[in-house]
TITI-169217 format. One record per atom (N, C-alpha, C, CB): residue number from 1; residue in three letters; atom name; x, y, z. Coordinates in steps of 0.02 Angstrom, whole numbers, padded with zeros to 5 digits. Atoms other than C-alpha are relative to their C-alpha. Glycine has a CB too. Layout:
N
@pos NUM; code ALA; site CA; px X; py Y; pz Z
...
//
This chain:
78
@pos 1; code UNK; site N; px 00043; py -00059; pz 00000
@pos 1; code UNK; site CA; px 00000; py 00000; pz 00000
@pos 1; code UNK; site C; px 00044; py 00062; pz 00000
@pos 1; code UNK; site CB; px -00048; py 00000; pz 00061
@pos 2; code UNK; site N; px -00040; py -00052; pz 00007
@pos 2; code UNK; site CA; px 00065; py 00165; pz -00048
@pos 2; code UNK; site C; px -00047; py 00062; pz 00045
@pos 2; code UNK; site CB; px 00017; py 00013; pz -00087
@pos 3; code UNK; site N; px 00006; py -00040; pz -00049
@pos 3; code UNK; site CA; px 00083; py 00310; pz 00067
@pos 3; code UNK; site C; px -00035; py 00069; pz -00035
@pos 3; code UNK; site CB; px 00070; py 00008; pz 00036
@pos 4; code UNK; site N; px 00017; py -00039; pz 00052
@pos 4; code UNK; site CA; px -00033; py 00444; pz 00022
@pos 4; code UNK; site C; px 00023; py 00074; pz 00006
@pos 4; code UNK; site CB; px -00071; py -00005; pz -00008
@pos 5; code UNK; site N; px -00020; py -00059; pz 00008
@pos 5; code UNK; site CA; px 00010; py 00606; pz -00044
@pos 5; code UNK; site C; px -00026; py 00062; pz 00028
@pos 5; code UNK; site CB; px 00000; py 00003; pz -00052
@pos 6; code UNK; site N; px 00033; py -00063; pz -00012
@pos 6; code UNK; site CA; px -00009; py 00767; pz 00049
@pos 6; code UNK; site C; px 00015; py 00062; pz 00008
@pos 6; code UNK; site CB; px -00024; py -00004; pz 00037
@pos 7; code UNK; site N; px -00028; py -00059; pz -00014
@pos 7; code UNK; site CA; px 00002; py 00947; pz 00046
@pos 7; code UNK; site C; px -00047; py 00049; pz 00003
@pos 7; code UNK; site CB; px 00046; py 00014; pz -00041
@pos 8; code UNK; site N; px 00061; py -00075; pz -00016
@pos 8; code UNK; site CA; px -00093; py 01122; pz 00063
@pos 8; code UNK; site C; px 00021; py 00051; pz -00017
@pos 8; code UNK; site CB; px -00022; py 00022; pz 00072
@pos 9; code UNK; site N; px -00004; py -00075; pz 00032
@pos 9; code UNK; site CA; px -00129; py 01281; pz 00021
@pos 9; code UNK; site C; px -00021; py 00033; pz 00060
@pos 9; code UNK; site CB; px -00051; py 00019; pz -00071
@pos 10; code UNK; site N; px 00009; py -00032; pz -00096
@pos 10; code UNK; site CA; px -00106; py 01406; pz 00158
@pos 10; code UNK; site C; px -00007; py 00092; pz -00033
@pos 10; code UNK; site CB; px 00115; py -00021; pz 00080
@pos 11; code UNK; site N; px 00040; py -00085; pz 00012
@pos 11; code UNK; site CA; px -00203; py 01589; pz 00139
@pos 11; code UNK; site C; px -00003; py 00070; pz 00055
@pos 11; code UNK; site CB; px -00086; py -00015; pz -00006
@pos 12; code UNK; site N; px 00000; py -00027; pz -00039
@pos 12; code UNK; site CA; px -00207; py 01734; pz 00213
@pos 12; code UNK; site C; px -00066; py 00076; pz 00013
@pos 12; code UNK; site CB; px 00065; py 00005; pz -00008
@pos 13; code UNK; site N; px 00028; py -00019; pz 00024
@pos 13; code UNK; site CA; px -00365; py 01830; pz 00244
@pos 13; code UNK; site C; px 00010; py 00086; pz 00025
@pos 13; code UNK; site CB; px -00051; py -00040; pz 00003
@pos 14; code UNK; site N; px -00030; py -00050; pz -00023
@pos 14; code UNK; site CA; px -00383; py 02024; pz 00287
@pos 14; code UNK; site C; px 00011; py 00031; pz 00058
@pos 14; code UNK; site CB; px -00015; py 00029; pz -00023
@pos 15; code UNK; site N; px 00002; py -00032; pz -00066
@pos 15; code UNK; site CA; px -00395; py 02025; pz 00452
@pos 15; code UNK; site C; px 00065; py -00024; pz 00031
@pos 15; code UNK; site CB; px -00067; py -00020; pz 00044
@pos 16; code UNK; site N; px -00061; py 00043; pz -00030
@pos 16; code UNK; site CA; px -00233; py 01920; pz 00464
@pos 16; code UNK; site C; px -00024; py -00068; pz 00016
@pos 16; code UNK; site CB; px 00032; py 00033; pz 00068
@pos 17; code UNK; site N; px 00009; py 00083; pz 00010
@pos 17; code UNK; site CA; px -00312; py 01735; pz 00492
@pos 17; code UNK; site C; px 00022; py -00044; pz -00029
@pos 17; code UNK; site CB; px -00039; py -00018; pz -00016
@pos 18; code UNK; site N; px 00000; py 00030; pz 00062
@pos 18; code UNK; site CA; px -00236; py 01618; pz 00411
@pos 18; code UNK; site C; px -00031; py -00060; pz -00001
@pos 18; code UNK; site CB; px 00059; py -00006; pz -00024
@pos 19; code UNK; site N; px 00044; py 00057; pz 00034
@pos 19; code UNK; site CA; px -00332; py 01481; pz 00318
@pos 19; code UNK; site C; px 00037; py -00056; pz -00041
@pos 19; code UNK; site CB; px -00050; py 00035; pz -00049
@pos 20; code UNK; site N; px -00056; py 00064; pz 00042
@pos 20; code UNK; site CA; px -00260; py 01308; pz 00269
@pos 20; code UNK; site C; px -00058; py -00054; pz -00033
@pos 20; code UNK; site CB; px 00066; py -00057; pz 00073
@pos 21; code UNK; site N; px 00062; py 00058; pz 00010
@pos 21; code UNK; site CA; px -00361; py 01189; pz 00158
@pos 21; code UNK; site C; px 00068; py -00056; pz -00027
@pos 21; code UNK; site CB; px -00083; py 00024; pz -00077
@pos 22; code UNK; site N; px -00047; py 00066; pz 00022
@pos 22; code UNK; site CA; px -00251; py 01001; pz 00148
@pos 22; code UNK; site C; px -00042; py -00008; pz -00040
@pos 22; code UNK; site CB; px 00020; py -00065; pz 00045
@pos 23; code UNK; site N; px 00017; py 00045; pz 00040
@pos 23; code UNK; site CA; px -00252; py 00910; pz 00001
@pos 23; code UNK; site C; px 00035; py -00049; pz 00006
@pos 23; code UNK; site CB; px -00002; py 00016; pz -00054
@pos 24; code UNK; site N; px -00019; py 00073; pz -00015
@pos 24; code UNK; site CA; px -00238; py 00731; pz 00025
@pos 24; code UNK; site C; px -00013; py -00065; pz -00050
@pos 24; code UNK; site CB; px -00035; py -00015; pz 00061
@pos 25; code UNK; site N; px -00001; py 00051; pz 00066
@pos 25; code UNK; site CA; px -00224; py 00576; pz -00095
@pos 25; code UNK; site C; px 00035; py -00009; pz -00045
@pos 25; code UNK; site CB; px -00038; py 00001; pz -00033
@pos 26; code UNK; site N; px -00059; py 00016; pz 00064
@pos 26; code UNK; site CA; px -00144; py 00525; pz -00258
@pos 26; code UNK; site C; px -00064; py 00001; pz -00057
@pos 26; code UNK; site CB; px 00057; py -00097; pz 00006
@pos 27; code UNK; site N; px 00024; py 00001; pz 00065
@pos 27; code UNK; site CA; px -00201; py 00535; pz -00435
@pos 27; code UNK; site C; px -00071; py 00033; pz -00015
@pos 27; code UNK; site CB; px -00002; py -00069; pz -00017
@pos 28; code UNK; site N; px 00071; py -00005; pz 00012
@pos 28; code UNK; site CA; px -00396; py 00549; pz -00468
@pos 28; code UNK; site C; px -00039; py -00006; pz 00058
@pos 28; code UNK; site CB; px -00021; py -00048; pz -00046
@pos 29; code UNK; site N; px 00031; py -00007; pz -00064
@pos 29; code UNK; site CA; px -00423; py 00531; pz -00287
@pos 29; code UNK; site C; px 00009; py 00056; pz 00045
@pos 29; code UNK; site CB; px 00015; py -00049; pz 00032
@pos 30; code UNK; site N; px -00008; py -00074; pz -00063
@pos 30; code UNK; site CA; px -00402; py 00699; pz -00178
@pos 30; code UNK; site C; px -00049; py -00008; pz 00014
@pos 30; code UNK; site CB; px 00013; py 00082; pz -00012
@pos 31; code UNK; site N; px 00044; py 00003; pz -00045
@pos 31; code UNK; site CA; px -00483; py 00743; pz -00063
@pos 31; code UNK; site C; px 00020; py 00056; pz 00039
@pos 31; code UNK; site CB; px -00005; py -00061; pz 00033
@pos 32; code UNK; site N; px -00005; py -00054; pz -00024
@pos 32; code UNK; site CA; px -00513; py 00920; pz -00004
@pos 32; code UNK; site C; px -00007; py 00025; pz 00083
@pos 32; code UNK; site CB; px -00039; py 00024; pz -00038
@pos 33; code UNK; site N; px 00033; py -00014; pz -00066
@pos 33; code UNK; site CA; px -00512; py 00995; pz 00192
@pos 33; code UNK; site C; px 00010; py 00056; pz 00035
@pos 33; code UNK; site CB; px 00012; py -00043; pz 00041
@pos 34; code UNK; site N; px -00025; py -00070; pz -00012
@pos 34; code UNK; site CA; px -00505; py 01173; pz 00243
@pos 34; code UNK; site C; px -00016; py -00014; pz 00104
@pos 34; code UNK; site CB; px -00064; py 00078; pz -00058
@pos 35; code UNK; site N; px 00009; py 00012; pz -00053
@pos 35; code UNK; site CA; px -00477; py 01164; pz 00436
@pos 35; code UNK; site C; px -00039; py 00066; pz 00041
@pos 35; code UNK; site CB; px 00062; py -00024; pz 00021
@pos 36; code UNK; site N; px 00053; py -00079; pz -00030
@pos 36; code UNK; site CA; px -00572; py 01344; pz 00465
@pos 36; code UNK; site C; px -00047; py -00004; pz 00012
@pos 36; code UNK; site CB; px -00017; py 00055; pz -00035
@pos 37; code UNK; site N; px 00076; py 00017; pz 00015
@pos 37; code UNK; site CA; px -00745; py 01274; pz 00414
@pos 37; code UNK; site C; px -00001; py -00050; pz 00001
@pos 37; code UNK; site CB; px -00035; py 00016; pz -00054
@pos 38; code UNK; site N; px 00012; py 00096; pz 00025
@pos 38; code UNK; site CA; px -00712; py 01074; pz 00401
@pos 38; code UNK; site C; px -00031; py -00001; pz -00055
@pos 38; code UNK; site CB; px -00052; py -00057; pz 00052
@pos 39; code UNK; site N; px 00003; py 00022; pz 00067
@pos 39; code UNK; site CA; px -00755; py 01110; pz 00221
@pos 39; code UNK; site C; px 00012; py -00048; pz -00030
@pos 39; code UNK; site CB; px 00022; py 00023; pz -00026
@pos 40; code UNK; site N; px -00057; py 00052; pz 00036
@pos 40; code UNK; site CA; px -00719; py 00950; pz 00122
@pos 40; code UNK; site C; px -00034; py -00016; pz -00066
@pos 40; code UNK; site CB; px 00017; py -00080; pz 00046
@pos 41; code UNK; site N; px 00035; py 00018; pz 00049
@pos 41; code UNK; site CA; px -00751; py 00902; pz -00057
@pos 41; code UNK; site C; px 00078; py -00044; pz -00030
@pos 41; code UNK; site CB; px -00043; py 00070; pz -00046
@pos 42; code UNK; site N; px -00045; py 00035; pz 00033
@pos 42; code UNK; site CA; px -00687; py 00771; pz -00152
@pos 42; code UNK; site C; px 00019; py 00055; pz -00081
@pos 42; code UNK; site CB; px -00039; py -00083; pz -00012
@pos 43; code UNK; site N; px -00015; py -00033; pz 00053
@pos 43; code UNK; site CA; px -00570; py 00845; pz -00318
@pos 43; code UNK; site C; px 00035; py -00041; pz -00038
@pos 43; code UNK; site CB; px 00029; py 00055; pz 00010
@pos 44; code UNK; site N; px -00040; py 00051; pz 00051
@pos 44; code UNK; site CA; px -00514; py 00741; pz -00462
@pos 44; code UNK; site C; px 00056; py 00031; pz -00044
@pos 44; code UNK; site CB; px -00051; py -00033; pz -00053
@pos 45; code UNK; site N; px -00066; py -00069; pz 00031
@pos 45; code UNK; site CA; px -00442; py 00898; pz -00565
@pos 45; code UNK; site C; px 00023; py 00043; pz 00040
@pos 45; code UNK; site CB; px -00023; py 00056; pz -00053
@pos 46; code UNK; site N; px -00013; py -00068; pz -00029
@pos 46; code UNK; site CA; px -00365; py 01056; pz -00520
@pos 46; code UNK; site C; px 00005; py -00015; pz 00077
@pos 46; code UNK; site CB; px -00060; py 00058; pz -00019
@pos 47; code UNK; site N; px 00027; py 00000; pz -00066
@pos 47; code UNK; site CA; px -00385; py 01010; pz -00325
@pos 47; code UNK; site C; px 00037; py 00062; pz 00040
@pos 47; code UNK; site CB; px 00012; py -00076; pz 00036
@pos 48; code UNK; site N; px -00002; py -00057; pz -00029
@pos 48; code UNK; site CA; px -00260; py 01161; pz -00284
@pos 48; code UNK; site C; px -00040; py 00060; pz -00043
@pos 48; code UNK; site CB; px 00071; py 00012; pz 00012
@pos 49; code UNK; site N; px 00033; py -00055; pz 00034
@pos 49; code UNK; site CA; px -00349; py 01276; pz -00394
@pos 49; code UNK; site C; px -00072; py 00014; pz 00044
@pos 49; code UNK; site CB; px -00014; py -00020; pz -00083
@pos 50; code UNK; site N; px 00062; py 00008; pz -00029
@pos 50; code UNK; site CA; px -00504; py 01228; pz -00308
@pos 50; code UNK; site C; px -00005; py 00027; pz 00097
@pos 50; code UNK; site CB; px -00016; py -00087; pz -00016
@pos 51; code UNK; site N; px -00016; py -00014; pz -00056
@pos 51; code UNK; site CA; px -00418; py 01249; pz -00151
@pos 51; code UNK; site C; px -00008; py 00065; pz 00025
@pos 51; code UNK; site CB; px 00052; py -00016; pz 00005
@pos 52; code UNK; site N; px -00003; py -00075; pz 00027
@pos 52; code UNK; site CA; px -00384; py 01436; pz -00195
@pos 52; code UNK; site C; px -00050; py 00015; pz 00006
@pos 52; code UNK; site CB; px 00017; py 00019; pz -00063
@pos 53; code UNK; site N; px 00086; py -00022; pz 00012
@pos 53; code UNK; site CA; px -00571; py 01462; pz -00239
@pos 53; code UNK; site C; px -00018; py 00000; pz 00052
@pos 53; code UNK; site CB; px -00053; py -00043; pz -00040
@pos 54; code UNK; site N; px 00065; py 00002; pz -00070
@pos 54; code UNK; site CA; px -00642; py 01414; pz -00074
@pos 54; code UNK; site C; px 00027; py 00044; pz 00041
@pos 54; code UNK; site CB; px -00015; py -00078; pz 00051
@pos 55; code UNK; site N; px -00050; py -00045; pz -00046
@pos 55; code UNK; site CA; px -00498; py 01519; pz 00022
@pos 55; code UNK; site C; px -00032; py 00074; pz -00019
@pos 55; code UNK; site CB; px 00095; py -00007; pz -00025
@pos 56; code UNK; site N; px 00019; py -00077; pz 00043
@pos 56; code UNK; site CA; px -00554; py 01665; pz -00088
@pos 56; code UNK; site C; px -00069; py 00025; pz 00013
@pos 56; code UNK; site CB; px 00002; py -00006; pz -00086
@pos 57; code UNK; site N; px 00052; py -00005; pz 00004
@pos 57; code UNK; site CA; px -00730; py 01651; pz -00099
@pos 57; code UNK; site C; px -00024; py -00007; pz 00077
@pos 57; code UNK; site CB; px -00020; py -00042; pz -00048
@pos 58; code UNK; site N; px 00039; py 00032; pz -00068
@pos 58; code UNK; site CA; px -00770; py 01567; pz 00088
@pos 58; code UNK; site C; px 00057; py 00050; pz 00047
@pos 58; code UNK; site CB; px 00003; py -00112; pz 00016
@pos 59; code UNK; site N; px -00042; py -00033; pz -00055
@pos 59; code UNK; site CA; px -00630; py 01666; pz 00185
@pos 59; code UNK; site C; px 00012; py 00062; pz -00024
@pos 59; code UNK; site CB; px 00065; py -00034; pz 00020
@pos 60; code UNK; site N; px -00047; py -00029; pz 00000
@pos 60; code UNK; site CA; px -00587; py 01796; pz 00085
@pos 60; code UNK; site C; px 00072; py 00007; pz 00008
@pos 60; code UNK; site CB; px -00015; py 00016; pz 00018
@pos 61; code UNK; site N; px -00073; py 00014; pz -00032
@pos 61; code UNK; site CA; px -00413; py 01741; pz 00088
@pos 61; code UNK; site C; px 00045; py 00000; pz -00064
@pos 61; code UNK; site CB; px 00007; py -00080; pz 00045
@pos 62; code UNK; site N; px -00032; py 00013; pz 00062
@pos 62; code UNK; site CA; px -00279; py 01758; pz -00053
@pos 62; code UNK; site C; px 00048; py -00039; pz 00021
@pos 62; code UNK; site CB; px 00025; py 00056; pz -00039
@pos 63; code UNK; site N; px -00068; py 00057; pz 00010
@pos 63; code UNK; site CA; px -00187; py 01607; pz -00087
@pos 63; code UNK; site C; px 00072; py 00017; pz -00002
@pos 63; code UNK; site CB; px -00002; py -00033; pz -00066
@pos 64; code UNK; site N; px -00078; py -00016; pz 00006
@pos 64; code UNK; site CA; px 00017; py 01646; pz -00088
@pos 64; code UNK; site C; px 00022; py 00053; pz 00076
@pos 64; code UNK; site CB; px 00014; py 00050; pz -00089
@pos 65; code UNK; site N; px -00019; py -00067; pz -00057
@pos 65; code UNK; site CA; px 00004; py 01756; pz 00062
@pos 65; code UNK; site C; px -00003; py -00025; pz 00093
@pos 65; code UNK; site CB; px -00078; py 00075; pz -00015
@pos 66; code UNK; site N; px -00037; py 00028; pz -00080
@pos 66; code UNK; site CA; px 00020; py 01628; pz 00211
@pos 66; code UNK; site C; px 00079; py -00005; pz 00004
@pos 66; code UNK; site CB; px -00026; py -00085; pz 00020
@pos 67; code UNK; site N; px -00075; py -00006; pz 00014
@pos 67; code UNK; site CA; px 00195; py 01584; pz 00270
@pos 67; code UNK; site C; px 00010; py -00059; pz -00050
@pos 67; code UNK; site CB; px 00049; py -00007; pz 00069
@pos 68; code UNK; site N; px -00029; py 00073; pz 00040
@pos 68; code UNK; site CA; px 00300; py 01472; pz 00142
@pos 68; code UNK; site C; px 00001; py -00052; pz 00038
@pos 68; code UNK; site CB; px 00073; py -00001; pz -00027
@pos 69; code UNK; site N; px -00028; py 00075; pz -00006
@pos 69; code UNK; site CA; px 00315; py 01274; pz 00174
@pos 69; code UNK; site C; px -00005; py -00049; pz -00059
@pos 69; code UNK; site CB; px -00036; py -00034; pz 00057
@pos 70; code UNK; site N; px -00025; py 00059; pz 00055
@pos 70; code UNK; site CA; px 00383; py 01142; pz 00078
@pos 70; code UNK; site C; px -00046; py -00051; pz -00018
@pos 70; code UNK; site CB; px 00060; py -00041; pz 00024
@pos 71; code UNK; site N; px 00080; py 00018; pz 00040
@pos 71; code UNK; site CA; px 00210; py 01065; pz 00065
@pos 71; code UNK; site C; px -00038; py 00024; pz -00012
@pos 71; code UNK; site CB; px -00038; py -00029; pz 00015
@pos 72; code UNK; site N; px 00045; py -00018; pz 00019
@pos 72; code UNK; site CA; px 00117; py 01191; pz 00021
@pos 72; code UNK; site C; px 00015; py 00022; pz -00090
@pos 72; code UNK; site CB; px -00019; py 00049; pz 00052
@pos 73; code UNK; site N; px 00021; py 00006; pz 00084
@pos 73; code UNK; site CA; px 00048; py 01209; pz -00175
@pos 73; code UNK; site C; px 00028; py 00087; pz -00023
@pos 73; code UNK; site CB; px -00114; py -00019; pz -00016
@pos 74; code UNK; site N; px -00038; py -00067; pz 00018
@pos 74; code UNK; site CA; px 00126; py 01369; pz -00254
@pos 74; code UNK; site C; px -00075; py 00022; pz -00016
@pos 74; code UNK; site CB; px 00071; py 00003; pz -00070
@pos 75; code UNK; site N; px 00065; py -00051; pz 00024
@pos 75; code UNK; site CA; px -00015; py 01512; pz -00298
@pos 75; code UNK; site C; px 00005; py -00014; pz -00051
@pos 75; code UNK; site CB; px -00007; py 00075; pz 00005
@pos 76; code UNK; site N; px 00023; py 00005; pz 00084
@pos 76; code UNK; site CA; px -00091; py 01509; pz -00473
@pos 76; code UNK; site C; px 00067; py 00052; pz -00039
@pos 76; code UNK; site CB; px -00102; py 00046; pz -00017
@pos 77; code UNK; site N; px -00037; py -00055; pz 00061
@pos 77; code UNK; site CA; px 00012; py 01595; pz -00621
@pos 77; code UNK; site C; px 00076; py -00006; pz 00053
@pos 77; code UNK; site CB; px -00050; py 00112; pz -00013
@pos 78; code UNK; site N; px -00054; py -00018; pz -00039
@pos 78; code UNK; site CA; px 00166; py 01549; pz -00493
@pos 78; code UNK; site C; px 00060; py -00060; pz -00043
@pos 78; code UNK; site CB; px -00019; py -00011; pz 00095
//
């Protein structure tokens, strides 16, 4: 059994909060979870793009503007 893949997108909204949604799984399986709201949706495409969206839309939060880590998904156009 292979170990599954994970990483996140970490946001920052304007009040200073920051907002992390993990993405977890391999291939056609992700699996979305924003720990702000326990948001979760499964994502087959895009799953950081999607990640982005809910940060944006549900938090107000722009993607690229938490701190860096080595598992998190780079911002769009990055």
């Amino acid at each position: 059994m292979h170990a599954r893949d994970t990483s996140r997108v970490t946001a920052t909204d304007p009040d200073g909060h920051e907002h992390t949604v993990h993405v977890t799984g391999a291939g056609a399986r992700r699996q979305l979870h924003c720990d702000s709201c326990d948001w979760t949706r499964a994502a087959q495409f895009l799953p950081w793009l999607k990640a982005e969206e809910h940060l944006a839309e549900t938090h107000r939060a722009a993607a690229g503007t938490g701190h860096p880590d080595p598992g998190t998904a780079p911002a769009s156009g990055t």
